[in-house]
N, C-alpha and C positions, 0 to 999 in steps of 0.2 A: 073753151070746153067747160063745160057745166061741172060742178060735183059729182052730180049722179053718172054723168056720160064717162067720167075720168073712173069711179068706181069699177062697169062695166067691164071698161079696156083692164085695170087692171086685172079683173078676174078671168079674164077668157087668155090673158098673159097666164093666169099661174094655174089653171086648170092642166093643158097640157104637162106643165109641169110636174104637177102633181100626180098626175097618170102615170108622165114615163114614171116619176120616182115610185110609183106604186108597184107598175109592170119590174122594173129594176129588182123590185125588193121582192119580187112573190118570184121571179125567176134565179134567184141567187139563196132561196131559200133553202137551209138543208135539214132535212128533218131531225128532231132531237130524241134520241130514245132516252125515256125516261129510265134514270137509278134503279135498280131492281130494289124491294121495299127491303127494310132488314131483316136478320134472321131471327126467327121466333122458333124457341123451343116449343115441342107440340108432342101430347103423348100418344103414344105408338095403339095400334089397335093388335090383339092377336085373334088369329082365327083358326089354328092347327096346330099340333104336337105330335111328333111322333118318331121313331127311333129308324134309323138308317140299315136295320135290319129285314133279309127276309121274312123272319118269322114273329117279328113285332116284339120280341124283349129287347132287354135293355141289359149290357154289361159292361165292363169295366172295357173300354179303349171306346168302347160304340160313342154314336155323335147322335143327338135328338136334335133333329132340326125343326126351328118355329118358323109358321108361316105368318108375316099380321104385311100391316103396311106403317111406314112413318117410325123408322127404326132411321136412331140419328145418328150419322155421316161422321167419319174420321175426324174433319177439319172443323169439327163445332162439339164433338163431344165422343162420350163412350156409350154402348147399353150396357145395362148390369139385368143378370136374368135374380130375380125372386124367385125361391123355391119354397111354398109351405103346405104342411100336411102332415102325412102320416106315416108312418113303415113300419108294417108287420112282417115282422121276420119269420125264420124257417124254427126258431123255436117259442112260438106262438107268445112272442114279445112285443110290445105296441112301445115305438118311439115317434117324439116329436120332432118335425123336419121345420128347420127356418133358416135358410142359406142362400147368399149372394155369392152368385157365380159369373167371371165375364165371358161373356158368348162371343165367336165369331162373328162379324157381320160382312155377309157375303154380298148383299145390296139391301136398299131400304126397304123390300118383303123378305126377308130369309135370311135367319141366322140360325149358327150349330152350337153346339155346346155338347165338351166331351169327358166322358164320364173319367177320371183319371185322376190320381192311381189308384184306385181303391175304390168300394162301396159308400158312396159318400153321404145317404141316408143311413146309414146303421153307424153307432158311435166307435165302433171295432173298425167300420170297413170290412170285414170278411164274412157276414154274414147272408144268404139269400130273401127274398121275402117281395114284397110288394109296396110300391108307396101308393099311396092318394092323395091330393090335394090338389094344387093351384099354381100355375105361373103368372107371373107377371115381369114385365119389363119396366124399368127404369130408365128413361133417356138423360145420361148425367151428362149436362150441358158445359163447355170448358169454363163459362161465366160462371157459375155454381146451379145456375136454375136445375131443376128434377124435374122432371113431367113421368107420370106413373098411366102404364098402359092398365087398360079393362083387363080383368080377371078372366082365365082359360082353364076349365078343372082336367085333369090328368090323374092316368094309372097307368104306371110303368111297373112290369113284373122283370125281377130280376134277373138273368140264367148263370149258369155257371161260368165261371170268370178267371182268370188266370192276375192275380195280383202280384204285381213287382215288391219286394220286400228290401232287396238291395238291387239296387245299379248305375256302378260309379267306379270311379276309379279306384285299381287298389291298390292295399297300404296307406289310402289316406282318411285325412279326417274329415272330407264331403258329406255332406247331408245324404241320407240312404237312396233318395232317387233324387238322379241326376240328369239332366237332357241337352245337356252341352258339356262340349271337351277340347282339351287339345288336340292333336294330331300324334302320333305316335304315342296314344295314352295307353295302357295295359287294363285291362276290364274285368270287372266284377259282376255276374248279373247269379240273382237267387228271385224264382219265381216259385209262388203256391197257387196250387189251383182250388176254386174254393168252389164245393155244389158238387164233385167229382168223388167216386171213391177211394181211400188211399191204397195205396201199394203195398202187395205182400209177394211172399217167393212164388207164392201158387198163381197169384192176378196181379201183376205186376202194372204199376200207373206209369204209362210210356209219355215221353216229355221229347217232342220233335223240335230241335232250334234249327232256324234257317239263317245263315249267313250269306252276302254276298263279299266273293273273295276281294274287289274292288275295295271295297269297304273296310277290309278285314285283312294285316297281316298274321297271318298263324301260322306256327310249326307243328308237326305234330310226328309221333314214334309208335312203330307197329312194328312188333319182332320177326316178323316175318317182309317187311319189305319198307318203304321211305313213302310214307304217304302223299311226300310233295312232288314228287310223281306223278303222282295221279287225279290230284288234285286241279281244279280249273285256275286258269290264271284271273280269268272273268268269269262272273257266274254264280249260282248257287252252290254251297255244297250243305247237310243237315249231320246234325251231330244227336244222335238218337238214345236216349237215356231213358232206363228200363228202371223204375224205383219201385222197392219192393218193400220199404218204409215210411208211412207219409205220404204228403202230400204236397212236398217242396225237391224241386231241381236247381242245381247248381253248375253254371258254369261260368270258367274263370281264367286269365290270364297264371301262367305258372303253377297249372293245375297238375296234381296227381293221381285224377280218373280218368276211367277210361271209357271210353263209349261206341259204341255202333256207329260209322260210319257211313254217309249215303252219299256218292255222288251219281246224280242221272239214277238209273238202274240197277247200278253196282253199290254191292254193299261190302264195308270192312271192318272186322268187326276186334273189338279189344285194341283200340286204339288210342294213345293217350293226347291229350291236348297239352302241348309245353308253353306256346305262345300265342293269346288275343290280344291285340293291339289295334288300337284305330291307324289305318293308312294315312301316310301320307298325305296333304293336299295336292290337285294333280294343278301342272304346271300352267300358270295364268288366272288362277281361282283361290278364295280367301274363305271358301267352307264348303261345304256339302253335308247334304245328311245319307247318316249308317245307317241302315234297317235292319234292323231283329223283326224277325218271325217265329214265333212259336205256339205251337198247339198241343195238348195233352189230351192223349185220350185213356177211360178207364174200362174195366173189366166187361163193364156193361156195354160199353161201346158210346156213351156220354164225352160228350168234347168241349172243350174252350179252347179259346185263339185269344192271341193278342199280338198285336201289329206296330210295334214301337220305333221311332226316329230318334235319334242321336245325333244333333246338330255338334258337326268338329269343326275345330277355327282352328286360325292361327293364332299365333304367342298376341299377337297385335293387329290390329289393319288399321288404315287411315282414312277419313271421307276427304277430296278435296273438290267445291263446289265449281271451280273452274272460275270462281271471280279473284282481280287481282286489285293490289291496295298500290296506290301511288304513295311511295315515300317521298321523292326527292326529284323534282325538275330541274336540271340542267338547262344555263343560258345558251341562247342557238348558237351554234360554230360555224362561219362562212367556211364551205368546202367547193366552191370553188372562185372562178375568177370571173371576174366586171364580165358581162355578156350584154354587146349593141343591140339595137333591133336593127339598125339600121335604114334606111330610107323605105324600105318594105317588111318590114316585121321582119320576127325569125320564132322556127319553131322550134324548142331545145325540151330533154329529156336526160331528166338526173343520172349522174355517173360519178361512182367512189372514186375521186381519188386520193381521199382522206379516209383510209380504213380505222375504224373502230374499235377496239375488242375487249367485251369483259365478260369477268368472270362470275359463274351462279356460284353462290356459295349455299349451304345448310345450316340452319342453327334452331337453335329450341327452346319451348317455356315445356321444360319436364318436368311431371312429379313425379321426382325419383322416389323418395320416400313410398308413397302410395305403392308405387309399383313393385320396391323392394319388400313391402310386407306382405303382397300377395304374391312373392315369388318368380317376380317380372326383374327383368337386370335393368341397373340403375347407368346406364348407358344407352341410349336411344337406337345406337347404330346397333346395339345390339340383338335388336327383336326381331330382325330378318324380314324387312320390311324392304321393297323392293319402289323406295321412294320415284325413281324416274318416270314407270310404270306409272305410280298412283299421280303424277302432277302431269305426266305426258309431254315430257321432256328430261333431255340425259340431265340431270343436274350435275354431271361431273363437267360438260363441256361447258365452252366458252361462249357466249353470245356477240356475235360478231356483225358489225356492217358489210361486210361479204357477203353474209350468207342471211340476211335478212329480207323478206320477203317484203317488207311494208317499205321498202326505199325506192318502188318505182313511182315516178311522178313525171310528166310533160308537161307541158303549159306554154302558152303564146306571148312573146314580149312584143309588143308592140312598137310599130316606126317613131321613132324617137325615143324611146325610153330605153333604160336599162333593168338588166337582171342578173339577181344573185341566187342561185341557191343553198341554202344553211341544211344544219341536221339538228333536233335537240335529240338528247339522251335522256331518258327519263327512268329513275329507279324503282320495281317494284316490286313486293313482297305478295308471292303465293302464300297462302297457308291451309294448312290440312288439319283437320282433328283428328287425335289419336285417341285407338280405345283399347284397352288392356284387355286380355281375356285368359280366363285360370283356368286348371285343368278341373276343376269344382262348377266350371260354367259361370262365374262372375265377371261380369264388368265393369272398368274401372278407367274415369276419366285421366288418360294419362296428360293431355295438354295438348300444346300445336307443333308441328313442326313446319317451320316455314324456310322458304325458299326465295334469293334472293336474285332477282331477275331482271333483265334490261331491256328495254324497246326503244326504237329509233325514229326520230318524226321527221320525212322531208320539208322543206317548206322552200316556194319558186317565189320570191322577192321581187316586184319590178318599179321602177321612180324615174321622176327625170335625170338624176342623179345617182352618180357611182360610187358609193354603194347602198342602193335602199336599205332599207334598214325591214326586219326578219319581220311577217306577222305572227310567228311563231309566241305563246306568251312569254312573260320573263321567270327568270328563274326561283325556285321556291319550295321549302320544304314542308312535309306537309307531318301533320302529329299523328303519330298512328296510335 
């Protein structure tokens, strides 16, 4: 055979081959979807302004919500609303506005921002008037980057408005408004309505508060009959207050006025209020928010509303994320005996007769300290904290091979060989974070509390030899 002929033969050999290995490789092909590119901060556009009201003013509780597009996302940053301009008040005063406020963001078109507590273009807060100027949004990136949205001109006229002056708990020293509490807190609330006329004997400035009794335990004394009586167990009831002084209402836990009562359609009147206290949390829940409602109206028949939430917690709650930490593996324990296959296999299916049992225990990294100067007890168990609940297991009971679910297992020993079944025991540590909370509304890192827990691992051993030896791994502790 010649050179050239030997050439040939070889190639008409690896052609085929080269096919199938082509056909091979385009049929076992799985498409790759490419990396999604990275995140780039990008600034927001706006394109709307305007207040969540019927009749297009703006006051103190109301929300102005912006419409744009490319408002950035929880997980890469914050918006910050710019406020600048102008506001000419109701006694023909001109002040300059230049304020970062953070707004809601309800999706990447549309976020709200709420005017609260107070007039916050005027340097008092209580004055009426009008701004003009300019929003703009800031996309503040969690890398540091800023991306600055296009400029949207605005004029918000302000109406009359009911501003909080205290509300908080009382007897203490909390900052004057407060929007978180304990649970069985006793209350303080003093509102002024501003833009309205004051109260005199002849035109009296009536002050409507709406309770809901859930929300709200109160006692209250009428000389002529027991008003928890008649009081709802759920539900509204309004406690109606005639001021013929001013332009501020007060109502208050361990209070010595007395006021108009409204339940439904029934009214009663010279009634005093002895006890406001936030409720209870109801059984299986770690907050809820208390609503006040209140509206004033004056002589002229002129009104403000304000519509406030009071988020109550408990003394503490705990997050725990449901992942657990391997402390310590335990080497395998043969739990039972040499099993044949015998001359035709055999099929076997794990069975205790080596029972197990231990015990969860509780322990903690507390800051006592922290907790005891905010009035937190310096004992963990003692925040009332219903740990089994939050880890989703009793932590008082025992962790048992009995009564463990993950020890079914079967498997085939095959003709000739033998089999063992082992157990390891492996120790692990839940943990939860704890978070302090005061009746002033703060929070405070108190530490973890962890929980110490056991799991059990079958494993079906088979060899030519009695007794194979476990694939389970070896034993070993691990640094937590």
């Amino acid at each position: 055979m010649t050179q050239a002929t030997r050439f040939f033969a070889t190639l008409a050999l690896a052609l085929p081959l080269a096919i199938v290995a082509c056909g091979g490789d385009q049929g076992n092909t799985t498409p790759v979807t490419p990396p999604p590119p990275p995140w780039k901060n990008v600034a927001a556009t706006l394109f709307a302004a305007s207040p969540n009201t019927s009749d297009g003013e703006f006051g103190v509780g109301d929300n102005l919500v912006i419409i744009g597009q490319d408002f950035i996302d929880a997980t890469h940053g914050q918006p910050i609303l710019v406020i600048k301009g102008s506001y000419f008040d109701s006694d023909g005063k001109t002040h300059i506005v230049d304020l970062q406020e953070t707004p809601k963001r309800i999706n990447k078109t549309k976020l709200t921002w709420r005017m609260f507590p107070n007039i916050v273009f005027h340097p008092n807060g209580d004055k009426l008037g009008e701004f003009v100027g300019e929003l703009r949004v800031i996309n503040q990136g969690n890398d540091g980057s800023q991306e600055l949205s296009t400029s949207l001109p605005v004029t918000l006229r302000v109406k009359p408005s009911l501003i909080p002056r205290v509300m908080r708990p009382l007897g203490t020293n909390c900052q004057p408004i407060v929007e978180a509490t304990l649970e069985g807190t006793g209350f303080s609330f003093v509102f002024e309505a501003v833009g309205l006329r004051a109260g005199t004997q002849d035109a009296p400035l009536t002050f409507h508060w709406t309770f809901l009794r859930e929300n709200w335990t109160v006692k209250m004394s009428n000389g002529s009959f027991d008003p928890d009586s008649i009081l709802p167990k759920t539900g509204a009831f309004v406690l109606e207050d005639a001021v013929t002084k001013g332009t501020t209402s007060m109502v208050q836990d361990l209070g010595d006025r007395n006021f108009l009562l409204k339940v439904g359609s029934d009214a009663f009147g010279d009634t005093r209020l002895k006890e406001l206290r936030t409720a209870k949390i109801p059984e299986g829940g770690d907050s809820y928010p208390a609503s006040v409602n209140v509206a004033a109206v004056d002589a002229s028949g002129k009104t403000a509303r304000l519509a406030i939430s009071l988020k109550v917690m408990q003394m503490a709650t705990m997050t725990y994320d449901g992942a657990q930490k391997i402390v310590e593996r335990f080497a395998p324990t043969m739990v039972s005996e040499c099993i044949p296959g015998g001359d035709i296999g055999r099929q076997v299916s794990y069975r205790e007769d080596k029972a197990e049992t231990r015990g969860r225990g509780m322990s903690f990294q507390y800051n006592a300290n922290v907790g005891v100067n905010l009035g937190l007890p310096s004992n963990p168990f003692a925040l009332g904290l219903n740990f089994s609940a939050g880890f989703g297991v009793d932590v008082n009971a025992s962790s048992s091979t009995t009564k463990s679910k993950g020890l079914d297992l079967s498997g085939q020993i095959l003709p000739g060989l033998y089999g063992v079944f082992y157990r390891q025991t492996t120790k692990l540590y839940r943990v939860g974070h704890l978070v302090g909370h005061t009746v002033c509304g703060q929070d405070v890192d108190l530490g973890e509390a962890i929980l110490t827990d056991w799991i059990f691992t079958p494993d079906l051993a088979t060899g030519p030899q009695c007794a194979p030896a476990s694939n389970l791994p070896p034993a070993k502790k691990f640094a937590i």
